[in-house]
Structure formats: structure tokens, C-alpha cells
C-alpha positions in Angstrom: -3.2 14.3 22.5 -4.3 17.8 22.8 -0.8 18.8 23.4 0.6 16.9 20.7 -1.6 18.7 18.4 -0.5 22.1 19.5 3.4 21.0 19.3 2.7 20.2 15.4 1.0 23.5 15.4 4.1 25.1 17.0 6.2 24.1 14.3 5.7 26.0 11.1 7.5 23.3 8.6 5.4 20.4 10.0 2.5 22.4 10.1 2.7 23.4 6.4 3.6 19.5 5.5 0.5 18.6 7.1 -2.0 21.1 5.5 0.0 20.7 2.3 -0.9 17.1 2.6 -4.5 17.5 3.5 -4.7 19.9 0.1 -3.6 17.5 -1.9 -6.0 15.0 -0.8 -8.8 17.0 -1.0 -8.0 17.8 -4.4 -7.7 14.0 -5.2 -11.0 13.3 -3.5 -12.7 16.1 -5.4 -11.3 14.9 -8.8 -13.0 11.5 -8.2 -16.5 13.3 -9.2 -15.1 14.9 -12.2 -17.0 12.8 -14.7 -15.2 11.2 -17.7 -18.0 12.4 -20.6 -19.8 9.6 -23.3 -20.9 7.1 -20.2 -24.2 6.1 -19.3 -23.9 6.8 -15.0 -27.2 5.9 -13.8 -26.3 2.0 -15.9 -22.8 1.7 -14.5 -23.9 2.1 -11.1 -26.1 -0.7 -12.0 -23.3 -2.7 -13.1 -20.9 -2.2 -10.0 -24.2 -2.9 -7.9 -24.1 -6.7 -8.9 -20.3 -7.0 -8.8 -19.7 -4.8 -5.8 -18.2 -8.2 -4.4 -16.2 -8.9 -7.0 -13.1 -8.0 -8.5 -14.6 -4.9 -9.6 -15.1 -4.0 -5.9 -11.7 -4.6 -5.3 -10.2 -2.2 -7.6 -13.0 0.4 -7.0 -11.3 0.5 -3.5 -7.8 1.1 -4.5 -9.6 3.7 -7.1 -11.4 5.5 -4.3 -14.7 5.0 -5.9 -13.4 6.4 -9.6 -14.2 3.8 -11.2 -17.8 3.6 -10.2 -18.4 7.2 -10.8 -16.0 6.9 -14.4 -14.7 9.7 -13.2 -11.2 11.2 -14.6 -9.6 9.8 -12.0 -10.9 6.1 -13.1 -7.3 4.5 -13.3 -6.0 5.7 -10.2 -2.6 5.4 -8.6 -2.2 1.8 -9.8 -0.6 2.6 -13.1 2.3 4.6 -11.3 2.5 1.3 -8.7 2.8 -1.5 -11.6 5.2 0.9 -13.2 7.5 1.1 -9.2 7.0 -2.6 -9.6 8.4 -3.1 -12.9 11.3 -0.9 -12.2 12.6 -2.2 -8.9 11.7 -5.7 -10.8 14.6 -4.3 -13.4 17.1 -3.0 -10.9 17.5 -7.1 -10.1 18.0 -8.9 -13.5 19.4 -5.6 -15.7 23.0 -4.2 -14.2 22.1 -1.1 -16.2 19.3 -0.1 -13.8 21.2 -1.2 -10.3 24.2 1.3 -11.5 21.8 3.4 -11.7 20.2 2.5 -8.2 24.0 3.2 -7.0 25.0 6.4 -8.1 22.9 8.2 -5.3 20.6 10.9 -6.1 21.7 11.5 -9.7 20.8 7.6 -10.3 17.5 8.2 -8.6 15.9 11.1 -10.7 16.5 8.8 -13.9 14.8 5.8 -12.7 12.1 8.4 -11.2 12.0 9.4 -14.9 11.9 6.3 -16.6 9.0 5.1 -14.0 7.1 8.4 -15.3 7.6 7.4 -18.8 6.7 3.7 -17.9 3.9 4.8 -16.1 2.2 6.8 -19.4 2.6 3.7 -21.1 1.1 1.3 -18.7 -1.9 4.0 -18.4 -2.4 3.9 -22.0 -2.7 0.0 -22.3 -5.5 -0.2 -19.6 -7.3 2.5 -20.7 -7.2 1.2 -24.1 -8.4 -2.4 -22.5 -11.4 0.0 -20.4 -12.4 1.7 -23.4 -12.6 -1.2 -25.3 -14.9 -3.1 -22.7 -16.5 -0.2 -21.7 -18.3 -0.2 -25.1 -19.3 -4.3 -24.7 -20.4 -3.6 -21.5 -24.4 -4.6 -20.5 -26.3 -4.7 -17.0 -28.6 -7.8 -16.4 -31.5 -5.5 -17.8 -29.5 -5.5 -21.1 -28.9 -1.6 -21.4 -25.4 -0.5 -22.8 -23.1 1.5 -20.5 -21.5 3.7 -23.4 -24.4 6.0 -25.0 -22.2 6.9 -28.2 -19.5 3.7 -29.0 -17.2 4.6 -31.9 -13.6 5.7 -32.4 -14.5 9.0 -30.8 -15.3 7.2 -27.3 -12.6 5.2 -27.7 -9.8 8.1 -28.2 -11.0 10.7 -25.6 -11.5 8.0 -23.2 -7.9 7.0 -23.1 -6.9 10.7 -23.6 -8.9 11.4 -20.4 -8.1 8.0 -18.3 -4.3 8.6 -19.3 -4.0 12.6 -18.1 -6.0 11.9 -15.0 -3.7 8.9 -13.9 -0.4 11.6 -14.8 -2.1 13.7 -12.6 -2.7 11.4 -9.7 1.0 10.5 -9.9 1.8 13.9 -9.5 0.1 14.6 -6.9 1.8 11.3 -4.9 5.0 12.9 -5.6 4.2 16.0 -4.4 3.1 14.4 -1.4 5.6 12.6 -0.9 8.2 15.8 -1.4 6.6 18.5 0.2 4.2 16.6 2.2 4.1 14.6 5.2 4.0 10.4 4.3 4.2 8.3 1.3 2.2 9.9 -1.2 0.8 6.7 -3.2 -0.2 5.1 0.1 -2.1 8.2 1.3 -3.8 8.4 -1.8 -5.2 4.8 -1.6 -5.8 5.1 2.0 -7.9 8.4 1.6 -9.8 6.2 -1.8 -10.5 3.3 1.1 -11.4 5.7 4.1 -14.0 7.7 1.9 -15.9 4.5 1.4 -16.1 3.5 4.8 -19.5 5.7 6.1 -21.3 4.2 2.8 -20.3 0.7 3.1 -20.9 0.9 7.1 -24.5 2.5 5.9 -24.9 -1.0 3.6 -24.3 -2.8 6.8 -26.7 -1.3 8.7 -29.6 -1.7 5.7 -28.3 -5.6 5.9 -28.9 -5.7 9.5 -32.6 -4.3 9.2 -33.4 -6.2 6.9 -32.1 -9.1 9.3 -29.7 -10.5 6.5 -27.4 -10.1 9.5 -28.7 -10.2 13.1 -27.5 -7.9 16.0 -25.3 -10.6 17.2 -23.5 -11.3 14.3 -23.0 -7.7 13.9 -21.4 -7.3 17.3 -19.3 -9.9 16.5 -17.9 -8.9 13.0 -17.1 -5.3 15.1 -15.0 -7.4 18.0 -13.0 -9.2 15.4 -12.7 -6.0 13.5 -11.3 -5.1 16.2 -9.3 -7.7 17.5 -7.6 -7.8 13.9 -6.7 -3.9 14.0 -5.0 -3.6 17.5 -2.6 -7.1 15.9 -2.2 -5.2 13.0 -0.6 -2.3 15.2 1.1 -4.6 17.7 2.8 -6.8 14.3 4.0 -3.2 12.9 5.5 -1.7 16.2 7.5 -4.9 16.6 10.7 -5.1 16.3 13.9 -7.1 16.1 16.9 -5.2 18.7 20.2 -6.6 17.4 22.7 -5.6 20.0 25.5 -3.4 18.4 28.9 -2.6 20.4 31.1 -0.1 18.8 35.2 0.2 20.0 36.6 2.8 21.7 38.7 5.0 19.2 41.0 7.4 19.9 41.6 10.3 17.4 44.3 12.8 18.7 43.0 14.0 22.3 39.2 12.7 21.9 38.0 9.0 22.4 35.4 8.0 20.2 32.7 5.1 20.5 32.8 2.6 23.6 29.0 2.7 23.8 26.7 -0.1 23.6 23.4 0.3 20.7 20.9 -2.0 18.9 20.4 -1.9 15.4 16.5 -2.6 15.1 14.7 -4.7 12.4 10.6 -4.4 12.0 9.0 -8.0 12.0 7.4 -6.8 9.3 10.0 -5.3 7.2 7.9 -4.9 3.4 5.0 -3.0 5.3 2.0 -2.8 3.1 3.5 -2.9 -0.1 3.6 -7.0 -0.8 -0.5 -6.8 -1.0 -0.6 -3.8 -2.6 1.8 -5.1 -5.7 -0.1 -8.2 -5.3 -3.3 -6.6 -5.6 -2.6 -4.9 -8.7 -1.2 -7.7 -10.6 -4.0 -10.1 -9.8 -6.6 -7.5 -11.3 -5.0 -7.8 -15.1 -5.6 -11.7 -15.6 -9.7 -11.3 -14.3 -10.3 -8.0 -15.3 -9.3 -9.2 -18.8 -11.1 -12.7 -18.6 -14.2 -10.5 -17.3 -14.0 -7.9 -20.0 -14.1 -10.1 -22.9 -16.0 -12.7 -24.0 -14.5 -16.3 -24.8 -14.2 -19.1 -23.6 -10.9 -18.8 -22.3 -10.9 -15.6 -20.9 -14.7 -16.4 -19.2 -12.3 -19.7 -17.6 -9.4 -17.1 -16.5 -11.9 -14.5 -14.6 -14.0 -17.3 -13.0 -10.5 -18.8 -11.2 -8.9 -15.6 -10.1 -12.3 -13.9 -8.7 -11.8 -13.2 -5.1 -13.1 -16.4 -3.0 -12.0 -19.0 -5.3 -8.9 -21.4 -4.9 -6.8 -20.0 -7.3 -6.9 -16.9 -6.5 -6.3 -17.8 -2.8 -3.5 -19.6 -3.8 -1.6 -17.3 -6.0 -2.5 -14.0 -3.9 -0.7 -15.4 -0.7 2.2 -17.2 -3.3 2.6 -13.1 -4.5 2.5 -11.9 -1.3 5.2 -14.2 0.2 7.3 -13.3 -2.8 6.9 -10.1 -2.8 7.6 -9.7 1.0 11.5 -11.1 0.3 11.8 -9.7 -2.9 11.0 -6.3 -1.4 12.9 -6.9 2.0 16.0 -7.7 -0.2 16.2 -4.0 -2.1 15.4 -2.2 0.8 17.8 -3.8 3.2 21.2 -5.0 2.1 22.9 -7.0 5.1 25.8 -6.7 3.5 26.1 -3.1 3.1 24.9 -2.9 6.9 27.6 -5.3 7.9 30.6 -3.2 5.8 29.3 -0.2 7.1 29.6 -1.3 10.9 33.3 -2.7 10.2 34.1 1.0 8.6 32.4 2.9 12.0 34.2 0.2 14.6 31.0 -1.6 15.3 29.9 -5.1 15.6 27.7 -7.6 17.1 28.8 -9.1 20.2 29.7 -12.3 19.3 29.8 -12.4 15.7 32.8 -11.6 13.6 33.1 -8.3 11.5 32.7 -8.7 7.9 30.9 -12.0 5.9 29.5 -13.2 9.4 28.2 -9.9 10.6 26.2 -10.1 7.3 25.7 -13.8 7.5 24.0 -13.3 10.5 22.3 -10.7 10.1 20.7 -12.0 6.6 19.6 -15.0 8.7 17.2 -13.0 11.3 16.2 -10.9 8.0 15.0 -14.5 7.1 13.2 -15.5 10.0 11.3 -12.0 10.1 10.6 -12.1 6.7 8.8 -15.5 6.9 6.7 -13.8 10.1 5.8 -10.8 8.3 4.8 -12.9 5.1 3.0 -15.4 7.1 1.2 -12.2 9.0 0.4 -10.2 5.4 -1.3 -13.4 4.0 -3.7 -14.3 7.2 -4.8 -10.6 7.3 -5.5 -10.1 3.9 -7.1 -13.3 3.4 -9.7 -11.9 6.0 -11.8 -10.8 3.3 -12.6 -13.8 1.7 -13.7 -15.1 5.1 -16.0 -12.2 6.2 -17.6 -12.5 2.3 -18.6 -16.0 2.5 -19.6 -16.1 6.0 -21.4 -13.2 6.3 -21.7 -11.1 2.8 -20.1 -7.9 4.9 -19.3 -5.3 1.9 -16.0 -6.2 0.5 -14.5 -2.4 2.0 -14.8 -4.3 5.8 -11.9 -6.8 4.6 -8.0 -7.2 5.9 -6.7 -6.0 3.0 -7.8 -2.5 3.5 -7.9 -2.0 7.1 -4.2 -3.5 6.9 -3.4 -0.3 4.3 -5.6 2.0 6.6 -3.5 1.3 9.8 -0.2 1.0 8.0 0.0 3.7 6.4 -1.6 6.1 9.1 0.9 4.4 11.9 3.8 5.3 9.1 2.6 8.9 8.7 2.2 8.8 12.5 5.5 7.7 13.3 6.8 10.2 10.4 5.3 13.2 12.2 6.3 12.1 15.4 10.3 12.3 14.3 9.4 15.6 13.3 8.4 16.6 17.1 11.3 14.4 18.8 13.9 16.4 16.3 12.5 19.5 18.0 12.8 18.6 21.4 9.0 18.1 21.9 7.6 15.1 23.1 6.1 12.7 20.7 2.2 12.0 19.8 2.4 8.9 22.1 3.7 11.0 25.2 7.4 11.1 26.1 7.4 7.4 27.7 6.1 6.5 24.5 9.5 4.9 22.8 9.9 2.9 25.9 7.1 1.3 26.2 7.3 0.0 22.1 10.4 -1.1 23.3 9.1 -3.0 25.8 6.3 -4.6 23.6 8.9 -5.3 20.8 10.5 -7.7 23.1 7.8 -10.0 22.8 7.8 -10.0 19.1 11.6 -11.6 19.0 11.8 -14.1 16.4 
């Protein structure tokens, strides 16, 4: 490991993607305790308090905490994420957009514009909705949460909420440009991880107080445990799909004649069905908190985490989202046409319709692993809640984003050290041994 840290240092471009990375982070993490003005603090930390279990814990993870401190930052990156939904969402029911999608990287920087532009939007309707609530807002002890309500709250609220989620969504593409990773996932990693030492802290006060004993304690950490390393051994898995290509001869030279795989993760969506999921389950209670009728008290009483419903229609979204998103980044079609073009095929399948047939049918069978996977993990949290009371931070959801991400940033810096002829962060027997484990993970 030590070695592998003084290869990255070696290199002067990953060096400077990695502290360019950390930079932006740290600038992220030090807006969070930028206070949005006109809030009473000291009452909406008692708020949060009494619903740190709630939905309102939920999104003050993927916030990082902003929304418990009302900080500028209080929308977070999930403006910019329903706005990526909405736009990929497009690209399958408008042929305007999937042109678009097809003309390369022209194509690209308009639909990264129009998600800009969509994402503005989206920012002003819930910070409209905040504001709005913000000002109805009581703890139990019946003080209000906004010390001045009035149209002057209400406007430099969603002036504030608005610039600071533009900001955030800057900073993710930065990330993701000049940086090392996937900038929106870092930044919801680095909210998740900077609640960890608090919420660990809230565990250990529980087990003083003996609201948990020792042994249940030692227990929770084992299956903590237990659920990480099949977290990592699910995302290293893979699919090999044996790949022969034909011996070509082009003047004097002879081309191709070697044997390949093409390889398929089990889980091919990664993190990003639970995170969509996530974000669109917190309109429906956040609204049906917010307000008060009668209808809107029924809506945020059946999708509060731990209930049925929102069971239910959190592992529905999550299988959907798993193909839907499997089927725009991987095209077996396109896969199929280009290995006809390049002389290769799969031994035993024809070139062309069946190539793809076949290779849409294990995209299938992975698919329904890696959904079935996503939904047993993330539904950990509901477990841990009622059986124990753990903080709401020690559930699947977010250690599956925590180990994702950092084994996609991992493997992202490792490609950086392998292009340069040093050996990886794993040691140089590293890529056989994952393929030896991915063997086991054939569907």
C-alpha cells in the first residue's frame, strides 16, 4: 500500500486529479456551515432531533448535514440528480433528445446544458416548497423555526437555496472533469462519511445508557461487516463472455486470431438505482409532512421509511431503475455490430441479431442479480431501525454508496497507475485474483 501511494505521487497528472479532488471536497464540506440567514438554529436542531429517523434523516444524509444546519448548501446535489433523471428519462420516449444522445460530444454539451437549465428549475420549486414549510414549521415545545416569516424570507431563501445547489453542481462537474471519480457520487459520499464519527458517538451514548447492550453492539459491527465485504465481493464480480476474433490479413500483416472476453459486472447500474430512488421517494413525504391536510398527513404517514408502502415502492424503483439504467448504458446491439465490424464473435453464436440476442439475455439475468442485490442491501436500514433504533446513517443504503463509489474511484485511480506501467493499488496479482473470484459470480 505504501508503494502504491508513492506511485500516485510519482505521477504528476494523478497526483493533481487527486488533490484537485480533495479541494473540492473540502470546499463542499466547508460550505455546509455557511448559514442560510432568517432561521431560528438552536429550534431546527430541535426538530431534526425527533425526526432524525425519519425521512428527514434520510435526506439530511444525501445533504451532508445541510439541511440540519440550513446551511447554503441545504438542497444539495439532488436537484442536479432528479434533473440527470429526467433527462436520460427523455432520451427514451422523445427522439429529439436520443439524436441528440447520438451525435457524440457535440450532442452531449446540449443535453449537459439543458440538465443545467433543468436543474435551476427543479432547485427553485423545492426551495419554494422549503421556504414555504419552513415558515409553518413548530418543534413539540411549540416555538417557530423562522424568526421573521414574510415575503422577504420567502425570496432570499430560494435565492440562497437555488445559488448554493448551482454551486454544488458545479463543483460535481468539476470533479468529474478535472478530478479523479464521479463528482455527484463523491459529493454524497463525503455528506454520508462526515456523519459517521457523530452518529457512531450516538451509538456509543445508546450503549451506556444500555438502550443497546455490548452484545448487541458486537453484533450489529459483525453484520456491518459481513454486509460490506458482499457489497465488494457483488461489485468485483463479473460476467467473462468469451470473445474470438478472425485472423485478418491486410497486405503483409495478419491481424486478430486471439482469443478475449468481453466482461459484464453483476451489477451493471452500480449505485445509481437507490440513489434515483431515493430522491424521488422524498417529494411525495416531504410534501405530505410539510403541509397540513388530511391528505397530505395520509401521503407522509405511508411513504415514511419502515412502513409497507414505502418498502414496497422503494424496491419496485429500484428494480426499475436497475434495467432502465442498464439499457442506456449498455446497448447489446451496438456491442454485437461493433464485434461483426472488428471480426469478432462469440464462439458459438452467430454474428449479428444472435450475438445481440444473446448477449441481451445474460444482460437480463445480471440485471435481475444486481436488482435483487440493491433491494436486500438497501432494505437493511429498515431492519437495523426497528430492531435496534441504530441511527439511520448505520443503514445499507449508505454504506452501499460509501463502498461503491470509493471501489469506483479506486479502480479509476488504479487504471491510472496500470496505463503507466506501475502496478496497481491491489499489487500486480491483483487483476488475477478478481478474476478468479468473478468466476463464482457467473449467472
Amino acid at each position: 500500500m505504501i508503494e502504491a501511494i508513492a506511485n500516485i505521487l510519482r505521477i504528476a497528472d494523478l497526483r493533481n486529479r487527486i488533490f484537485f479532488t480533495l479541494a473540492m471536497l473540502a470546499i463542499y464540506r466547508l460550505g455546509i456551515f455557511i448559514p442560510a440567514p432568517g432561521v431560528d438554529r438552536t429550534a431546527l436542531s430541535d426538530f431534526f432531533a425527533d425526526n432524525q429517523n425519519s425521512l428527514f434523516g434520510m435526506y439530511d444524509m444525501f445533504t451532508g448535514g445541510a439541511l440540519e444546519q440550513f446551511s447554503v448548501f441545504v438542497l444539495g446535489i439532488m436537484p442536479y440528480i432528479s434533473a440527470s433523471i429526467i433527462m436520460q428519462l427523455m432520451a427514451v420516449v422523445m427522439p429529439q433528445v436520443e439524436r441528440m444522445k447520438n451525435e457524440g460530444q457535440a450532442g452531449q454539451k446540449k443535453i449537459t446544458q439543458y440538465t443545467r437549465y433543468m436543474t435551476i428549475g427543479i432547485a427553485i420549486i423545492q426551495a419554494s416548497a422549503i421556504s414555504v414549510s419552513l415558515e409553518q414549521m413548530k418543534t413539540m415545545g411549540g416555538t417557530d423555526v423562522v424568526i421573521e416569516p414574510g415575503p422577504s424570507f420567502l425570496m432570499m431563501t430560494i435565492i440562497t437555496m437555488t445559488a448554493g445547489s448551482c454551486f454544488i453542481m458545479w463543483l460535481g462537474e468539476q470533479i468529474t472533469d478535472r478530478g479523479i471519480g464521479n463528482g455527484a457520487s463523491l459529493i454524497i459520499t463525503c455528506g454520508i462519511i462526515s456523519a459517521l464519527p457523530n452518529r457512531l458517538r450516538q451509538t456509543i451514548e445508546m450503549v451506556r445508557i444500555e438502550q443497546i447492550n455490548l452484545l448487541q453492539l458486537v453484533l450489529l459491527m459483525g453484520f456491518m461487516f459481513a454486509v460490506v465485504m458482499g457489497i465488494v465481493f457483488v461489485e468485483r464480480g463479473q460476467r467473462k463472455v468469451p470473445i474470438q476474433y478472425a485472423k485478418r490479413v491486410v497486405g503483409r500483416q495478419v491481424y486478430g486470431g486471439q482469443a478475449t472476453h468481453l466482461p459484464m459486472k453483476v451489477n451493471v447500474s452500480g449505485v445509481i438505482p437507490p440513489i434515483f430512488a431515493s430522491s424521488l421517494l422524498m417529494f411525495p413525504a416531504t410534501v405530505g409532512t410539510f403541509y397540513d391536510h388530511p391528505l397530505f398527513a395520509a401521503m407522509s404517514s405511508a411513504f415514511m421509511p419502515g412502513t409497507w408502502m414505502y418498502n414496497v415502492t422503494y424496491v419496485v424503483m429500484i428494480v426499475f431503475f436497475a434495467y432502465f439504467y442498464t439499457a442506456v448504458s449498455f446497448n447489446p446491439v451496438d456491442v454485437a455490430d461493433n464485434l461483426r465490424k472488428h471480426g469478432g464473435y462469440i464462439p458459438g453464436v452467430r454474428p449479428g441479431k444472435q450475438t445481440a440476442d444473446h448477449l441481451d439475455n445474460i444482460l437480463t439475468r445480471l440485471t435481475a442479480g444486481g436488482a435483487l442485490y440493491l433491494s436486500v442491501v438497501c432494505l437493511l436500514p429498515t431492519l437495523l431501525i426497528s430492531s435496534y433504533g441504530v441511527p439511520f446513517y448505520f443503514g445499507g443504503t449508505g454504506l452501499l454508496i460509501i463502498v461503491a463509489v470509493c471501489l469506483d474511484t479506486v479502480g479509476q485511480v488504479e487504471g491510472h497507475l496500470l496505463t503507466r506501467h506501475y502496478d496497481g493499488i491491489l499489487g500486480p496479482k491483483s487483476s488475477k485474483a478478481r478474476g478468479r473470484r468473478s468466476k463464482l459470480l457467473t449467472l
